[in-house]
C-alpha positions as CSV (number, residue, x, y, z in Angstrom):
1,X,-32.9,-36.7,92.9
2,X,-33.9,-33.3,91.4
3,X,-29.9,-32.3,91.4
4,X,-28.4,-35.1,90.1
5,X,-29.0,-33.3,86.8
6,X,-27.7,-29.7,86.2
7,X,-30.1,-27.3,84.7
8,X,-29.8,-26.4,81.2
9,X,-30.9,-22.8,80.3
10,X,-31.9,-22.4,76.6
11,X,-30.0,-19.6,74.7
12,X,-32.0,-16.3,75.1
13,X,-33.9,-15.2,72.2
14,X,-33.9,-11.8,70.6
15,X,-35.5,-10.3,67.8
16,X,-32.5,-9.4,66.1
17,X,-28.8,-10.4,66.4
18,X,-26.4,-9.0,68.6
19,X,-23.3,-7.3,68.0
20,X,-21.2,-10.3,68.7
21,X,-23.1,-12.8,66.0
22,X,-22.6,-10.0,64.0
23,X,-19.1,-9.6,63.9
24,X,-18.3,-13.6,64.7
25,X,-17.3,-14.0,60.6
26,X,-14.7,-10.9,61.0
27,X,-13.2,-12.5,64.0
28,X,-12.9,-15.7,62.2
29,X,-11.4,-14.7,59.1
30,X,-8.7,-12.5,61.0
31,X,-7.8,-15.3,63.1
32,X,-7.7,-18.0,60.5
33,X,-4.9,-15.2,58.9
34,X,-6.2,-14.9,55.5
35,X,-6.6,-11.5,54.3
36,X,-10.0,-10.6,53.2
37,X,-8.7,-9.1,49.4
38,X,-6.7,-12.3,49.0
39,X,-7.9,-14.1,46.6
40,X,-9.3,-10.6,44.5
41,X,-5.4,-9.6,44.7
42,X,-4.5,-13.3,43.4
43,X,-6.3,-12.8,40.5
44,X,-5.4,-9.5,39.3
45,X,-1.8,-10.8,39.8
46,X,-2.1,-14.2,37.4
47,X,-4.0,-11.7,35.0
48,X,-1.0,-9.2,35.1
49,X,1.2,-12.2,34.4
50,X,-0.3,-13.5,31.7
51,X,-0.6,-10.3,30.1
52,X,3.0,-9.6,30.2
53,X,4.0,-12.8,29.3
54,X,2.1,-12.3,25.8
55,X,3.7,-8.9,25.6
56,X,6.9,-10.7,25.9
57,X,6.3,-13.4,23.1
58,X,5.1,-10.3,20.7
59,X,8.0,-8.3,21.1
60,X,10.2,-11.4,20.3
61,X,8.6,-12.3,17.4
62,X,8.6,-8.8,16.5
63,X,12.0,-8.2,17.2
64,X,13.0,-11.4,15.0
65,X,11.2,-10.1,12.0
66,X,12.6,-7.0,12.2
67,X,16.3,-9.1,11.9
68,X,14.9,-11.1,9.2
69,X,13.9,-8.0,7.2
70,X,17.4,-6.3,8.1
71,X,19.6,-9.2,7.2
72,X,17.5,-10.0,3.7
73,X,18.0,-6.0,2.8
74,X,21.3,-4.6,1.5
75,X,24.0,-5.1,-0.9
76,X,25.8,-7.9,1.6
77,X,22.7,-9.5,2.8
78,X,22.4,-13.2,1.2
79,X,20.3,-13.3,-2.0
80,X,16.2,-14.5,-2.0
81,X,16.0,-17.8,-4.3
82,X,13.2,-17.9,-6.5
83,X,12.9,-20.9,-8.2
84,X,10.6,-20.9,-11.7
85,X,8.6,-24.3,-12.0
86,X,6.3,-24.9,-14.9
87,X,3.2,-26.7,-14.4
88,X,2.3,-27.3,-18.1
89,X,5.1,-28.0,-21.5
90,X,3.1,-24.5,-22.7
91,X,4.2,-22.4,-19.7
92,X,7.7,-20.7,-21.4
93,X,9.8,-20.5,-18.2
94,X,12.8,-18.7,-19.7
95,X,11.5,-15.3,-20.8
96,X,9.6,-14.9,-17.6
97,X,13.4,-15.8,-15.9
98,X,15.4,-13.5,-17.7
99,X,12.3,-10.3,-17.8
100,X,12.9,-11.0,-13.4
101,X,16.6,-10.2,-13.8
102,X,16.6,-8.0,-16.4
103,X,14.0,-5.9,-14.1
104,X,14.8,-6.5,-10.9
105,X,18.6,-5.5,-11.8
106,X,17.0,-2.2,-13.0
107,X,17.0,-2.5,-16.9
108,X,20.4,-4.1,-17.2
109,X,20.3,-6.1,-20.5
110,X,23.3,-7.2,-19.9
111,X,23.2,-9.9,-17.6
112,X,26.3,-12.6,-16.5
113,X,24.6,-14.3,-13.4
114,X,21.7,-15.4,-12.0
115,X,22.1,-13.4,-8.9
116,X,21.4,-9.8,-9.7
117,X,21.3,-6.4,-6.4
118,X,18.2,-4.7,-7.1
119,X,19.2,-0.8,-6.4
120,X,15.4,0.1,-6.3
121,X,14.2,-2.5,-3.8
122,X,17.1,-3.1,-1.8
123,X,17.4,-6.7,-2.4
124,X,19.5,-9.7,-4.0
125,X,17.6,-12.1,-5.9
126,X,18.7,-14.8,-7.5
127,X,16.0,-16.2,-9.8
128,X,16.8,-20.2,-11.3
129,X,14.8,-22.1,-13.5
130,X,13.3,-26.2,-13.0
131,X,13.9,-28.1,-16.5
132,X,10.5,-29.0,-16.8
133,X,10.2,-33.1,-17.3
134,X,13.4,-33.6,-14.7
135,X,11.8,-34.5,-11.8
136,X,14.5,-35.0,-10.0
137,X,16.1,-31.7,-11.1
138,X,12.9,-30.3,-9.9
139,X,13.0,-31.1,-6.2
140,X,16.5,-30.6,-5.9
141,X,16.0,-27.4,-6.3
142,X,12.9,-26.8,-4.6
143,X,14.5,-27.9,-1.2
144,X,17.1,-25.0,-1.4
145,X,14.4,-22.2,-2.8
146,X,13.0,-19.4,-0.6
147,X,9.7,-18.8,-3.0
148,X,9.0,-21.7,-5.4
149,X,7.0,-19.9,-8.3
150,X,4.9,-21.9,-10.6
151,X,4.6,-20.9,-13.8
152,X,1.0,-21.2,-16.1
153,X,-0.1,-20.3,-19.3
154,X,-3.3,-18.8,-19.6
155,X,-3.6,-20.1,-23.2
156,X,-4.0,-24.0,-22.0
157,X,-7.3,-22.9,-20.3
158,X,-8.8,-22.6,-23.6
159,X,-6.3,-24.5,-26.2
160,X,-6.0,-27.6,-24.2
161,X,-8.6,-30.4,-24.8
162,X,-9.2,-30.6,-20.8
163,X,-8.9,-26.7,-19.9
164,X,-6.5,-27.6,-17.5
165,X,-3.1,-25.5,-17.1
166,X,-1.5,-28.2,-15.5
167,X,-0.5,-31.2,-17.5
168,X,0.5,-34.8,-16.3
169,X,4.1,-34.1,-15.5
170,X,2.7,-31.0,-13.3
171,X,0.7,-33.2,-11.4
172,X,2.9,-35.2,-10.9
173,X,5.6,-32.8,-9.9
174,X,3.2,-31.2,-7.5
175,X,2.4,-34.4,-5.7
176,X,6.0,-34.9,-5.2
177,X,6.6,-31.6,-3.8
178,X,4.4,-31.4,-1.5
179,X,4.8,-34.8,-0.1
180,X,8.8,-33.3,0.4
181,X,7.3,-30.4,1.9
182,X,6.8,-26.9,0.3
183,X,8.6,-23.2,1.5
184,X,6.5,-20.3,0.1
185,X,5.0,-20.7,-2.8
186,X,3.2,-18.2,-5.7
187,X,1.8,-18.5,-9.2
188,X,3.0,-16.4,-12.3
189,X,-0.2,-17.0,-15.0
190,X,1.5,-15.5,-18.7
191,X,-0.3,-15.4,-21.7
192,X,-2.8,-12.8,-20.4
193,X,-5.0,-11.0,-23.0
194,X,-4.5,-7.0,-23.0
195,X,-8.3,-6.6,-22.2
196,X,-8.9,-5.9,-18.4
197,X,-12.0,-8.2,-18.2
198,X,-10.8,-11.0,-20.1
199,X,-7.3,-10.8,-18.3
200,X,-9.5,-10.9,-14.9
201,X,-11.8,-13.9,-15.8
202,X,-8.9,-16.2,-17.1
203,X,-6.9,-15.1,-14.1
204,X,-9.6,-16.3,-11.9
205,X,-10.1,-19.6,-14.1
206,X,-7.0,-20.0,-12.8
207,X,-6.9,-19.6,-9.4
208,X,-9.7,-21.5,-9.1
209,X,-7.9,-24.5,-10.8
210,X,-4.9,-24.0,-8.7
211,X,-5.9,-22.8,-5.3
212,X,-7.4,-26.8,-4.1
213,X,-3.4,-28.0,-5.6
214,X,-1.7,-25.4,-3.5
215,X,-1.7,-23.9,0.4
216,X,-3.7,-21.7,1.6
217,X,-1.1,-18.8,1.4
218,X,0.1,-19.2,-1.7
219,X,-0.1,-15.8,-3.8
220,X,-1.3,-15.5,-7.8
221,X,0.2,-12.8,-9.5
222,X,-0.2,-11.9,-13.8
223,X,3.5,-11.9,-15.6
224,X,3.0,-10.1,-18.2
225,X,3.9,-6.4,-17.9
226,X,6.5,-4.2,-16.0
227,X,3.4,-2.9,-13.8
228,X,3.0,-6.8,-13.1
229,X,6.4,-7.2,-11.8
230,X,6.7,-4.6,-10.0
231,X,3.8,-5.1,-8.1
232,X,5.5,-8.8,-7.4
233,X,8.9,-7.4,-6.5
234,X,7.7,-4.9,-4.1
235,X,5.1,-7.6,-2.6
236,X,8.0,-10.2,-2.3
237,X,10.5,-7.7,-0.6
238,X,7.6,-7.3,2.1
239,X,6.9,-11.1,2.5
240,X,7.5,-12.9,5.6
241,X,9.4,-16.2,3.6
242,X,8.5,-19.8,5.4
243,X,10.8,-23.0,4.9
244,X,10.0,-26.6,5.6
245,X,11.0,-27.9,8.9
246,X,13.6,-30.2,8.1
247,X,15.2,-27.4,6.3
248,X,15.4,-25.5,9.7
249,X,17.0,-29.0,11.4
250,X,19.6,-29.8,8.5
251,X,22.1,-27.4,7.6
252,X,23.2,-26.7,3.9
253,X,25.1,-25.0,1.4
254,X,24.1,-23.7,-1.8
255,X,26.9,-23.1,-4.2
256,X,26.8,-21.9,-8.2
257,X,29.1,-22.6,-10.6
């Protein structure tokens, strides 16, 4: 009855493991075919990807704002509109208008367009004015402007009865604007005292009136002097202009008579 059963030897026992147990996990992974710096290569290779793949998007946003800065530069490129809005009946749009041309054509006095080829800067600018209280006027040609400026006088911070440089129409033409949808946009603040710290504590009166009505971008510059304007012409040549979306989706022509 004894061999009816076959014996069954338990494994032998050693203090330490031998050289097969050892090397069992080897044999395994070379058998299973999976290379033991698999994954580690893996992973430098998705990191090499991405990395070139954000080297690629930089150079071709890079490479398109060099042909934006090319093609708005020279005396055939299509001219920069700058469109003058003012935000108050006190803000004199027309002196500001022609002191652009009249500096940005290089002292010409003499001026038969709106469209003048600054020799200094490199640039064609062509600087048009919003009637103020034409609303309509006023969008129209804020859907074809590159920068829409808006124009404040420093004297309604301290004339006017609520301090306010913008008056109802202003709000109102700001509502509408931005509802449309706005391209880049500044701030000329005229009527500036002479004194440095005056002229800097009514310029930041300003802003700070201003800056919750506008975007975030939206640059403040003082029109008063030819130090003024050219600090604005040479910023402006430099600036990276934004548009609307829809403007990007719907063709158009701007003609002048």
């Amino acid at each position: 009855m004894a061999g009816a059963r076959s014996q069954v030897n338990k494994p032998h026992k050693t203090r330490f493991a031998s050289k097969a147990s050892r090397h069992s996990h080897k044999i395994d992974k070379v058998r299973s075919g999976k290379p033991a710096g698999s994954h580690r290569a893996a992973v430098k290779g998705a990191r090499a990807a991405r990395l070139q793949h954000s080297k690629a998007i930089r150079d071709q946003k890079r490479a398109a704002l060099l042909k934006e800065k090319r093609s708005s530069n020279g005396s055939s490129s299509a001219p920069r509109v700058i469109v003058l809005c003012g935000l108050s009946s006190s803000a004199n749009v027309g002196p500001l208008a022609e002191d652009l041309l009249i500096f940005a054509a290089g002292g010409d006095e003499k001026l038969t367009s709106n469209t003048v080829a600054s020799p200094a800067y490199k640039l064609r600018t062509t600087v048009l004015q919003a009637p103020y209280g034409d609303l309509t006027s006023c969008m129209e040609l804020a859907k074809v402007a590159d920068l829409l400026a808006f124009v404040v006088s420093a004297n309604s911070l301290y004339n006017s009865d609520s301090g306010n440089p913008i008056d109802e129409f202003g709000s109102q033409c700001l509502s509408v604007l931005r509802a449309v949808g706005l391209p880049s946009t500044a701030v000329f603040i005229r009527d500036l005292p002479s004194d440095t710290k005056s002229k800097q504590e009514l310029k930041k009166a300003a802003v700070s009136f201003l800056s919750p009505e506008l975007p975030e971008d939206c640059r403040f510059y003082a029109a008063e002097t030819k130090d003024d304007l050219h600090m604005f012409m040479r910023l402006f040549k430099e600036q990276h202009l934004s548009s609307p979306h829809w403007r990007n989706q719907r063709p158009y022509v701007m003609s002048e008579e």
